[in-house]
Structures are given as structure tokens and as C-alpha cells.
C-alpha positions in Angstrom: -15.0 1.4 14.9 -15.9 4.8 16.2 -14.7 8.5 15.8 -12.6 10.6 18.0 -14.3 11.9 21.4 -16.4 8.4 21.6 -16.6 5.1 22.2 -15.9 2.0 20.0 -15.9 -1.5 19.7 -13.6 -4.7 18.5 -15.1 -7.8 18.7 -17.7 -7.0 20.5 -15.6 -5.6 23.5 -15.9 -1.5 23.6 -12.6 0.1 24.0 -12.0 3.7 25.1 -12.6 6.7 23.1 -8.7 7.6 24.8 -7.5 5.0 22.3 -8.9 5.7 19.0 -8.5 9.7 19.1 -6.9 9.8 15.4 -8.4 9.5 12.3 -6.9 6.7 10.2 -6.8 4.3 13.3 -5.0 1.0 12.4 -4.7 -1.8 14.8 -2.4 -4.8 14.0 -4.1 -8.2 16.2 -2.1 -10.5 17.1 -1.6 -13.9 14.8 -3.1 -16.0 17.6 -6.0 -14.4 17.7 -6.9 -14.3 14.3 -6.2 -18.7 14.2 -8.7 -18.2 16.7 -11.0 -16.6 14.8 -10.5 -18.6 11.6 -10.9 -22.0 13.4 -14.6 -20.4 14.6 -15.1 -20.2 10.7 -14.1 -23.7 9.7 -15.9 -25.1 12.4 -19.5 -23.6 11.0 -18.6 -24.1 7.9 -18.5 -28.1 8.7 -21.6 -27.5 10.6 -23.8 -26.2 7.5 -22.8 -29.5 5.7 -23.3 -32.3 8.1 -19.9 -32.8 9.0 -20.1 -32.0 12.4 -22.8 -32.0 15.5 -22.6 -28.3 16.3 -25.5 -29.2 19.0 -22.9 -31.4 21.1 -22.6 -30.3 24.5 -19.5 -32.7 25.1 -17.5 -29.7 22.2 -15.0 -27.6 23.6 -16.4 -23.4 23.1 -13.8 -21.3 21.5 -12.5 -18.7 23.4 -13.5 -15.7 21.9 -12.0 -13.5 24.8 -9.9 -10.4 23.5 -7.4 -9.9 26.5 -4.3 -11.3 24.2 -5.3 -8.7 21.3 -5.3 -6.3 24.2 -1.7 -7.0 24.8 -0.6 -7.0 20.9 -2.4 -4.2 19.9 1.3 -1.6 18.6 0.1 1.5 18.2 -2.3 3.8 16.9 -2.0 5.8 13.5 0.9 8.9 14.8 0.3 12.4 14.0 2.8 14.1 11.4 5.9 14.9 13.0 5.8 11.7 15.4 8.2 9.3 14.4 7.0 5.3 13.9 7.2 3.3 17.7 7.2 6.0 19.7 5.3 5.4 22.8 2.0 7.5 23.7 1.4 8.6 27.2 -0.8 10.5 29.4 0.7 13.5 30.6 -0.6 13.9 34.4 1.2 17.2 35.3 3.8 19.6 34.0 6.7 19.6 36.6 9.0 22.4 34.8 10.2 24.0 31.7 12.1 20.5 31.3 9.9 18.2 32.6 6.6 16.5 32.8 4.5 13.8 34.9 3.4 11.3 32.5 1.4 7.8 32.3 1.9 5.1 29.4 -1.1 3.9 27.9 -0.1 1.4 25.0 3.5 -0.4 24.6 5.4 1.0 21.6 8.6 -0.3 19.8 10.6 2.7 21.3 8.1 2.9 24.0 10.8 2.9 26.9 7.9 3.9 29.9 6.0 0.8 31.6 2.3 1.0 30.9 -0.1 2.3 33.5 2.9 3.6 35.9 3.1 7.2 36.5 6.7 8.5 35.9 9.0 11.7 35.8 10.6 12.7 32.7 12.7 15.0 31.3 13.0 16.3 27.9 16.6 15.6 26.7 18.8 18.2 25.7 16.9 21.1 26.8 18.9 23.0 29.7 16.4 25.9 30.9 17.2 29.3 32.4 17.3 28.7 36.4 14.9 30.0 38.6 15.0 33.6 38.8 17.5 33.6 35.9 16.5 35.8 32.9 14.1 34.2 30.6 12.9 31.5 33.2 9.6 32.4 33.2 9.0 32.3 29.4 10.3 29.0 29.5 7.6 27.6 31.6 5.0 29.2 30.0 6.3 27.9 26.8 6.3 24.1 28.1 2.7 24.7 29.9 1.2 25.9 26.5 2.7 22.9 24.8 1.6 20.4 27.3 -1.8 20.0 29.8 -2.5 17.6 32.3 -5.1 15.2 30.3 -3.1 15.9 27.3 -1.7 13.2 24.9 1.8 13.0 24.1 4.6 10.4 22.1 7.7 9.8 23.9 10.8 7.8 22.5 14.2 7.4 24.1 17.3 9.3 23.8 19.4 6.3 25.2 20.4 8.3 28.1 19.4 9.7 31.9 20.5 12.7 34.0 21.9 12.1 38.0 18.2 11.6 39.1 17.5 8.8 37.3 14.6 10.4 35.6 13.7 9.2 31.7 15.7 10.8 29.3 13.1 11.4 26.4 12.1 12.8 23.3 8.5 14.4 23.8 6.0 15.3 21.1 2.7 16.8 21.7 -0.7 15.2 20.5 -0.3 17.7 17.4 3.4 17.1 16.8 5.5 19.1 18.0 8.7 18.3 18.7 9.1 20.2 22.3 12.8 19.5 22.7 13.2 21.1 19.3 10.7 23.8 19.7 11.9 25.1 22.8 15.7 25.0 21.5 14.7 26.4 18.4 12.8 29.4 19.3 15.7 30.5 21.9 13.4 29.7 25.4 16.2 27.1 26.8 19.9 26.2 25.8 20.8 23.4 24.8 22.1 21.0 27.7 25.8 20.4 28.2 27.3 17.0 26.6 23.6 16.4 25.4 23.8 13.2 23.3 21.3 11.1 21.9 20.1 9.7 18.0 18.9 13.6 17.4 21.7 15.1 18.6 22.5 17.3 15.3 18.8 18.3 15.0 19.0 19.7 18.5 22.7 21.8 17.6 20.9 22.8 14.4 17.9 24.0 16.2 20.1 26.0 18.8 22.3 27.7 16.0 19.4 28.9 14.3 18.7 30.5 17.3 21.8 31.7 18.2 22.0 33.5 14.6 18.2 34.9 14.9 18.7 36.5 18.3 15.6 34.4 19.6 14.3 34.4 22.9 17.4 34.2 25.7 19.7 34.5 22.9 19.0 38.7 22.7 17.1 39.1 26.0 19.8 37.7 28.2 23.0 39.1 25.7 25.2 40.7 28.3 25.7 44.2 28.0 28.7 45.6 25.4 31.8 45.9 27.1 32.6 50.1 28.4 34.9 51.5 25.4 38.4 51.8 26.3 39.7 54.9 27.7 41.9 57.1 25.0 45.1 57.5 26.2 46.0 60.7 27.8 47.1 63.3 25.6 50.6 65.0 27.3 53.5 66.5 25.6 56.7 67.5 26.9 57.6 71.2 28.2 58.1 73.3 25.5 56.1 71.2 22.8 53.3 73.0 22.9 52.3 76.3 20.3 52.0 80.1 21.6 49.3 79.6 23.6 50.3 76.3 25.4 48.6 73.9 24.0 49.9 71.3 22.3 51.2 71.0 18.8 48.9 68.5 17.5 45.9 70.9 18.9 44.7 68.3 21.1 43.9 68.5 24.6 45.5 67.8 28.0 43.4 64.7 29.7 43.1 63.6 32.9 44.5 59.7 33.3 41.2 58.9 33.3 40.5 60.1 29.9 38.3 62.7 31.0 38.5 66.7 31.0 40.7 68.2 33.9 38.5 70.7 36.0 39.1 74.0 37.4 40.7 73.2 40.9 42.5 69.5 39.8 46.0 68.9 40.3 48.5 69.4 37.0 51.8 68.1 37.0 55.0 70.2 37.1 55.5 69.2 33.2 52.3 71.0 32.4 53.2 74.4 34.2 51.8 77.4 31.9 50.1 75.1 29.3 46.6 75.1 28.6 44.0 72.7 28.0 40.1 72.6 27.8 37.9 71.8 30.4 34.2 69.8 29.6 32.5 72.7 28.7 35.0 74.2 26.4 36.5 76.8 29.0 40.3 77.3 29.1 42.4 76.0 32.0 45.9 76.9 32.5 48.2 74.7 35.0 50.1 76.9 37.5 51.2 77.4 41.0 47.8 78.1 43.2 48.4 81.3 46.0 51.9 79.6 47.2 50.8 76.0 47.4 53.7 73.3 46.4 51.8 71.6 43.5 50.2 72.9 40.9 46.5 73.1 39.5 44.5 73.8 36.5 43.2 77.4 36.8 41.0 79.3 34.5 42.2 81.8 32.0 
């Protein structure tokens, strides 16, 4: 059998180097295959003794042909982090931050993609930022540096689809990565509304550890504190006020806004000869302005 990056054999037929690219490759035959096999060994066996003619032509050859073992052959030994029958593919193109053009190329227990077609999927759970939406660009560079097209990946199903009909799936990369996890996890997507699925409480795991970290969208999309309060204004009635008008507490006359009153405002009649402080300090007094019917804030 050969290494990673070439070709090698199994009976004689060469199989792609695309199919033996990890160490520790272990190939289960099927059962009809190896009768096969051992009938071809009791057959010369009978031979060396006499038993048989080996040299008549009338004998039916053994098919030696490996197309069944093509068909049984389960998987090939899974990176760490990949769990047991999920399916490896081909990926062909990355179509977003939650999805990816892919191509089966063996069957696997949880192998839910047909062999040889090229399909859609989508990473379950993950809900990306739309586009033009804060963080949506990180998110796509996170998914193209996880994924390339000629890269190897392991898919299993997460027993559901989205309105599109595209595969619902879990998706590791050749190394192991869990993407759905990974991007949740390190705050470059949510994760998706009613999201269900055998990993479901990994995913919510992943997503409050992100949440509590501040990681990616979770501190560089945080909406802005809300504007403090106002204070209330600070009034008191006619007549509450010290010797010098202003009020017994020593605080100051604000506007309703909860700002200063400037030189020039409007004060109301219940003000008339108090005093208050303007932005800068300076004292305003409210009284009648040159005749005018209302009164306003003057200096001194």
C-alpha cells in the first residue's frame, strides 16, 4: 500500500493517491470477495497434490475482478476530531461564510451525500452576519481559510434542511476542525434560530463561550451604551432660595433639558430675581428684558 501524495495498489488494481491520504489507512473488503479469494487458495492447493487438473481448459477462471471491493470499501482511517461514519467529500468551491460546493468520494455510515454528485451544502447552525452587515467579511474569510477548493473534508448529517432544500451538515476540515463549532465558538457567526440537530448543546456551548469572551461579532457589533438620562431640572418655588437667589440646596437652575440656561434664554415668571449658573460658571439672573412680556436669564 502506498503513502500519502501517491499512488497504491490492492490486488493488483492501483487506486488513487486521493484515497489513501492518512496514515494508518484501514480498508474493510467485503466477505464475498475474500470467499473469493480463499476458494483461489483451495483450488492450488488441490492442484500441488494431484487432486485436481489445474491445466483443464473446460475449468471455470475465478474472477479476480475488484469492482465489488470497490463498492464495500467504508472508509478510510478519520483524523482526530472526525467522528466514526462521517462521509468524506471533495470540496469544489466555497459558496459563503455558511456554505460550500462539495463532491462525495466514498459512502460512509452517516454519509448522507450521493457519491460522485456535486451538491450545495450548508453548515447547520451557523447564521452569518448579512451582507454588508458588521463582521460579514471576517466571516468569509474565516470559512475560505478553513476550506479550499481541492480540499478534503467529512460531512455527517444534522437530520435537518433549510427552505432551499440544501444539506443540512456537519463539516470538518481534512485536519479536524469542526467549522460549525469553530466559527460559533470564536464569535464570526451566531448561532442560527431554532437550530436543532444531535450537537445541538455543543453549538449553544460554543456560542455562550463566545457571548461571555466578547469574541468576534459579540464586541465588534455590541451596540452602543444607551445616552444617560437627563437629571431632572433643579427649580424651587419663589422665595426658597438664599440671599443671593439661588436655591437653598446650592444647586443650580437647569434648563428642561438638563443643560445650563444661557445669557438670552427664556426664565419663567417663578424664577424672577433668582440666579443660576451658566456653562462656564458665569452668573445669570432671570428678569424682565427692556419692557419685553417674558422674562430671560441676564448676566449679573
Amino acid at each position: 500500500m502506498g503513502t500519502a501524495g501517491s499512488d497504491f495498489s490492492l490486488g493488483g488494481i492501483a487506486r488513487p493517491a486521493a484515497q489513501a491520504r492518512w496514515s494508518g489507512t484501514r480498508i474493510r473488503i467485503a466477505s464475498s470477495v475474500a470467499g473469493s479469494l480463499l476458494t483461489v487458495a483451495l483450488l492450488a492447493g488441490c492442484g500441488a497434490g494431484g487432486g485436481v487438473d489445474t491445466a483443464d481448459s473446460s475449468a471455470e477462471p475465478v474472477d479476480h475482478a475488484l469492482s465489488e471491493a470497490e463498492e464495500e470499501v467504508q472508509a478510510l482511517a478519520l483524523p482526530t476530531g472526525v467522528p466514526e461514519g462521517a462521509q468524506p467529500v471533495e470540496v469544489t468551491e466555497v459558496a459563503g461564510a455558511d456554505a460550500l460546493e462539495v463532491r462525495a468520494t466514498l459512502e460512509a455510515d452517516d454519509g448522507p451525500l450521493k457519491v460522485g454528485k456535486r451538491v450545495e451544502i450548508r453548515l447547520a447552525g451557523v447564521e452569518p452576519p448579512g451582507k454588508g452587515e458588521c463582521h460579514a467579511d471576517k466571516a468569509a474569510d474565516r470559512v475560505e481559510s478553513l476550506f479550499g477548493s481541492g480540499d478534503t473534508a467529512f460531512v455527517s448529517s444534522a437530520g435537518e434542511s433549510d427552505d432551499q432544500d440544501r444539506n443540512e451538515l456537519y463539516v470538518w476540515t481534512e485536519d479536524g476542525t469542526w467549522a460549525n463549532q469553530d466559527l460559533i465558538e470564536d464569535g464570526y457567526v451566531e448561532l442560527g434560530s431554532g437550530t436543532a440537530g444531535p450537537l445541538i448543546d455543543d453549538l449553544r456551548d460554543a456560542e455562550e463561550k463566545a457571548k461571555d469572551s466578547g469574541a468576534g461579532l459579540w464586541s465588534a457589533c455590541a451596540p452602543p451604551p444607551p445616552a444617560p438620562e437627563p437629571r431632572p431640572v433643579q427649580e424651587t418655588e419663589p422665595g426658597g432660595g438664599s440671599d443671593t437667589g439661588t436655591p437653598a440646596d446650592q444647586g443650580i437652575i437647569l434648563a428642561p433639558s438638563g443643560k445650563h440656561y444661557a445669557a438670552g434664554q427664556f426664565c419663567k415668571h417663578a424664577h424672577l430675581g433668582m440666579t443660576t449658573k451658566d456653562a462656564g460658571g458665569g452668573t445669570l439672573r432671570c428678569d424682565f428684558h427692556d419692557g419685553e412680556a417674558n422674562a430671560r436669564w441676564k448676566r449679573g
